[in-house]
C-alpha positions as CSV (number, residue, x, y, z in Angstrom):
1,X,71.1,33.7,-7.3
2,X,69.0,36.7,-6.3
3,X,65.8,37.1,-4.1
4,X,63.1,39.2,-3.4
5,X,60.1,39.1,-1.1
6,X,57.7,41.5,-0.2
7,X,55.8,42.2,3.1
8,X,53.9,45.2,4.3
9,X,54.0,46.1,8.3
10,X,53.0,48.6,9.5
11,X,51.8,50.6,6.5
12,X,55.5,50.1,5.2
13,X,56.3,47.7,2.2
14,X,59.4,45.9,2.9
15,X,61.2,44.3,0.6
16,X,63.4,41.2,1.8
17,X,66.5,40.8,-0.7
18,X,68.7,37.9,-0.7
19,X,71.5,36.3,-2.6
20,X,73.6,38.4,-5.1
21,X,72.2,41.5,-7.1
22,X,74.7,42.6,-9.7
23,X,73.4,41.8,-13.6
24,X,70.8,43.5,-15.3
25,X,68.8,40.4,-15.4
26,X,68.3,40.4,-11.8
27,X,68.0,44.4,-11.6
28,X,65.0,44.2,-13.9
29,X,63.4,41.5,-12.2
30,X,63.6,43.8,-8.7
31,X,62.7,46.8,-10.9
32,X,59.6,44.9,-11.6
33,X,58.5,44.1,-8.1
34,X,59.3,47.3,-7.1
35,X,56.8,48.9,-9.7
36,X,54.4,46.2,-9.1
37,X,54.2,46.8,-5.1
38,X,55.2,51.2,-5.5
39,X,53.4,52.8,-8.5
40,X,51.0,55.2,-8.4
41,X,51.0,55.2,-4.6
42,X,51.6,58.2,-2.6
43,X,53.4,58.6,0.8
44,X,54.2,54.5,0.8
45,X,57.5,53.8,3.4
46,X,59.8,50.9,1.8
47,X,62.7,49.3,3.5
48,X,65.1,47.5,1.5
49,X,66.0,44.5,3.7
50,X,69.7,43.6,3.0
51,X,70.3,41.0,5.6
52,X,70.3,38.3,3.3
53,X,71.7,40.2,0.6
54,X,75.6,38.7,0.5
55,X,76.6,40.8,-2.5
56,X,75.9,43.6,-4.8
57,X,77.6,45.9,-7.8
58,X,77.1,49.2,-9.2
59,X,74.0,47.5,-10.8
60,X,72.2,47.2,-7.6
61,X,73.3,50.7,-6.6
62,X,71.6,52.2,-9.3
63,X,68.5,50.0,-8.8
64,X,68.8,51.8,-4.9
65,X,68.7,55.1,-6.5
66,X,66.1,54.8,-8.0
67,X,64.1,53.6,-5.6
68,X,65.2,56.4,-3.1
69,X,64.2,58.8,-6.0
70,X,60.8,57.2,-6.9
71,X,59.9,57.2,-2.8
72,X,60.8,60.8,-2.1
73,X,58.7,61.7,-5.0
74,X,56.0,60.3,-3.5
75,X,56.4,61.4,-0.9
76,X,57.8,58.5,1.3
77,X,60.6,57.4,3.4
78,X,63.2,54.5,2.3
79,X,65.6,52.6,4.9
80,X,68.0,50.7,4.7
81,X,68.4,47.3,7.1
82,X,70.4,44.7,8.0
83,X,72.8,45.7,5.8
84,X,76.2,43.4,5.6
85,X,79.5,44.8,6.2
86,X,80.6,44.4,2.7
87,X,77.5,45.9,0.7
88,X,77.7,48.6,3.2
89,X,81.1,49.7,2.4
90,X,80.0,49.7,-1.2
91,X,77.7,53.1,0.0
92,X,80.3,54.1,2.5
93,X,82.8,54.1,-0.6
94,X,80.2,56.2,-2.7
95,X,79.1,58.4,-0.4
96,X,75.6,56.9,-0.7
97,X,75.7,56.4,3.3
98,X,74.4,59.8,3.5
99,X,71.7,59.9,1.4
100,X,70.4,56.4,2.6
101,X,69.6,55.9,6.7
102,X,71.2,52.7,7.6
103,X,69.5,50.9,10.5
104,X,70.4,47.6,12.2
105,X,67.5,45.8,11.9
106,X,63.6,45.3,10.2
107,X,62.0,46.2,13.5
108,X,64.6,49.3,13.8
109,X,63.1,50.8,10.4
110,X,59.8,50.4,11.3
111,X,60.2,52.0,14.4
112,X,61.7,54.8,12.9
113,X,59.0,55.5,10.6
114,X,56.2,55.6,12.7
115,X,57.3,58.9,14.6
C-alpha cells in the first residue's frame, strides 16, 4: 500500500511517502495532495520524503517530474530525502539524479534550504 503525509517546517511542505507508489491509482491520489498542499502558491520549498518509500515505478517518476516542474515554476526548491538504495538507483539509472538533489535526511533538506 501507499502513503502520504504532509508537514510544513520551516516554511517547507514536506511530504512523507511510504509504502509502494507504482499504479495510477496511487499516483492520482499523491497528485491530489500535492495540488491540495502546492497550488497557487509561490516560492513554497517541498521535500519529498522517501525513507519510508520501499518501492516505486516509472509511475512515481513521472509523478516526481511533475512536481519538480510545478515547484520551479513557482519559484521553489524540491529535495529529495532519505531516499532508499533501490528507488535511488531508479534516478541514478534515468539520469534523474541530476536534476533532483538527493540528501540524506529531513533535517539535511531543511537545512539546505534555509541559506
Amino acid at each position: 500500500t501507499f502513503g502520504v503525509q504532509v508537514t510544513d517546517r520551516d516554511g517547507a511542505k514536506i511530504f512523507h511517502l511510504t509504502g509502494r507508489l507504482m499504479d495510477q491509482q496511487q499516483a492520482d491520489r499523491l497528485m491530489k495532495v500535492l495540488d491540495e498542499n502546492l497550488s497557487g502558491k509561490e516560492g513554497v520549498n517541498v521535500v519529498l520524503d522517501m525513507g519510508g518509500l520501499v518501492y516505486m515505478n516509472s509511475t512515481g517518476l513521472n509523478i516526481m517530474i511533475n512536481v519538480l516542474t510545478r515547484t520551479r515554476k513557482l519559484g521553489g526548491q524540491i529535495l529529495l530525502a532519505a531516499v532508499s538504495h533501490g528507488v535511488k538507483q531508479l534516478f541514478t539509472v534515468t539520469k534523474l539524479d541530476t536534476l533532483f538533489p538527493i540528501v540524506d535526511s529531513v533535517d539535511l533538506a531543511i537545512a539546505k534550504l534555509s541559506h
